[in-house]
N, C-alpha and C positions, 0 to 999 in steps of 0.2 A: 355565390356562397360566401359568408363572411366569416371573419376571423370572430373566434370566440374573443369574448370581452374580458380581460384581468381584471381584478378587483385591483383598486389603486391602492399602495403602501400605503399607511398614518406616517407623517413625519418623521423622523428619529429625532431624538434628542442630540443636538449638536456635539455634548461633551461624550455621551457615549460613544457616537463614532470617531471623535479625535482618540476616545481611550482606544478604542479596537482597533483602531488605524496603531495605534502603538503596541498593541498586545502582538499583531500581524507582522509589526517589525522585528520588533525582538522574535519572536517564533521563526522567523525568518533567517535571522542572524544565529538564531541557537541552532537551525540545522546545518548553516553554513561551518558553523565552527563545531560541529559534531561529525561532521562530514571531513573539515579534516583532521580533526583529534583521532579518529579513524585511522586515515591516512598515517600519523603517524605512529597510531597503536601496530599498524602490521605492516610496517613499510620493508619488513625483512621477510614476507610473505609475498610479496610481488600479487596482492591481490586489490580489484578496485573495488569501490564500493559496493558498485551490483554484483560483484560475483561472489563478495562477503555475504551479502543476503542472501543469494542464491542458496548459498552453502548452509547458513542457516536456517532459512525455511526448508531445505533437505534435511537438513538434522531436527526441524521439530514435526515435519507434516509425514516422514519417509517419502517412499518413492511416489513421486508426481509426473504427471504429462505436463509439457508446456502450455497446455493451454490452462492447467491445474496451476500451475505458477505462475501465470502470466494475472490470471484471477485476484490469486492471493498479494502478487502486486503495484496492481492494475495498471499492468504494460500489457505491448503489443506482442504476438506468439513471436512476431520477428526480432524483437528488443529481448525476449526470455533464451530464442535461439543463440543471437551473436553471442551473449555474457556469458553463456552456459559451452559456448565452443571450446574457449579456452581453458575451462575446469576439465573438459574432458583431454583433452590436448595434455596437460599436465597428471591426469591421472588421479584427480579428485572426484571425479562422477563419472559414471560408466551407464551406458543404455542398458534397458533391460527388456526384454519383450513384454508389454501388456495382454494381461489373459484375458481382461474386458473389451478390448479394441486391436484389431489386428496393426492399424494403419499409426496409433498411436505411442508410442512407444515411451517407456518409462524414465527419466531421470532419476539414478542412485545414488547414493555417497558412495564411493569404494572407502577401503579401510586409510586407504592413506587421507580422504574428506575428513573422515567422522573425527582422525584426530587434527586436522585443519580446524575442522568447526568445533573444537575442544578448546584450540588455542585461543581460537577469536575468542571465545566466549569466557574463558579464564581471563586475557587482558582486560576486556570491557566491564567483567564483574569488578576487577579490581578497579577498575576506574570509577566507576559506579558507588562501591564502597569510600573511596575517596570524599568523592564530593558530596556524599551522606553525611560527611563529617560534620557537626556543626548544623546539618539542618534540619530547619523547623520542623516537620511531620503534619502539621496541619496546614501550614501554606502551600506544603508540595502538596498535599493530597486536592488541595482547592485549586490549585494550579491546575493538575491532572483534571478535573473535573472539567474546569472553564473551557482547556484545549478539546476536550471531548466531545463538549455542549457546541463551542464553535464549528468543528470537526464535522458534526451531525447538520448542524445548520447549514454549513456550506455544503455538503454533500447534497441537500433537498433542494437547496438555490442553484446548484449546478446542474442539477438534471434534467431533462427535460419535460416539458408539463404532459400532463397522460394527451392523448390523442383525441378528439372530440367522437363522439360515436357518432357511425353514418347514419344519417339521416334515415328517417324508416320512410318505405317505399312503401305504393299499396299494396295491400296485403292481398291474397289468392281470394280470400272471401269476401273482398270487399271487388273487384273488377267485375263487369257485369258481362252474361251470357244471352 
């Protein structure tokens, strides 16, 4: 049985991939340093990154399974488990029993999360408003655009190609008696 045949790419254009190769860097460097402008936006919160997310995807989706979280940000249920131990440990999310799934059980905000996830999201707003200062409106919006369009395209190149369908066998009406 042989491998199904890829259509071969057309070329690229040499300068578009040196551009994209640079668009990928900077994107790179901007999660890096978002990542920890973070760090220092709640360094008086004793929270990490993932368990900042956590907290706000609890605060925007309410109560989720880990497998509901893990979905939304596509990690492993064991990667949603570890980050999420500590928020319960501290008293920012509390299990909840699932009335759809016995085995599945619910992550919550308790009330002392929802004003956790009040505070993240008041520093970040403000920081957000910050660096609006001064900017263009149509360059970010084209920006946003570009990272979307590239977003979408690597998400299809990352995937994997559909499965080739099995070969069809003789059929019942077709095998002789």
């Amino acid at each position: 049985m042989s491998e199904p045949q890829l259509q071969p790419l057309p070329a690229p254009d040499p300068q578009a991939v040196f551009a994209l190769g640079g668009l990928i860097t900077v994107a790179r460097r901007l999660a890096e340093d978002l990542e920890h402008a973070a760090r220092l936006l709640h360094h008086g919160d004793d929270l990490t990154v993932a368990e900042r997310r956590l907290l706000l995807l609890l605060r925007q989706g309410g109560p989720q399974t880990i497998p509901q979280l893990g979905a939304r940000r596509e990690a492993s249920r064991q990667y949603i488990q570890q980050a999420l131990a500590p928020l319960v440990e501290r008293g920012l999310v509390a299990w909840q029993d699932n009335p759809r799934h016995r085995r599945s059980r619910l992550a919550v905000l308790t009330d002392e999360g929802v004003q956790m996830a009040r505070r993240v999201m008041q520093r970040e707003g403000e920081l957000v408003r910050r660096l609006a200062v001064g900017a263009d409106l149509a360059r970010v919006t084209a920006a946003v655009e570009a990272l979307r369009e590239l977003d979408e395209h690597l998400r299809q190149a990352a995937s994997p190609p559909p499965s080739p369908a099995p070969p069809a066998g003789p059929s019942s009406s077709t095998t002789g008696s």
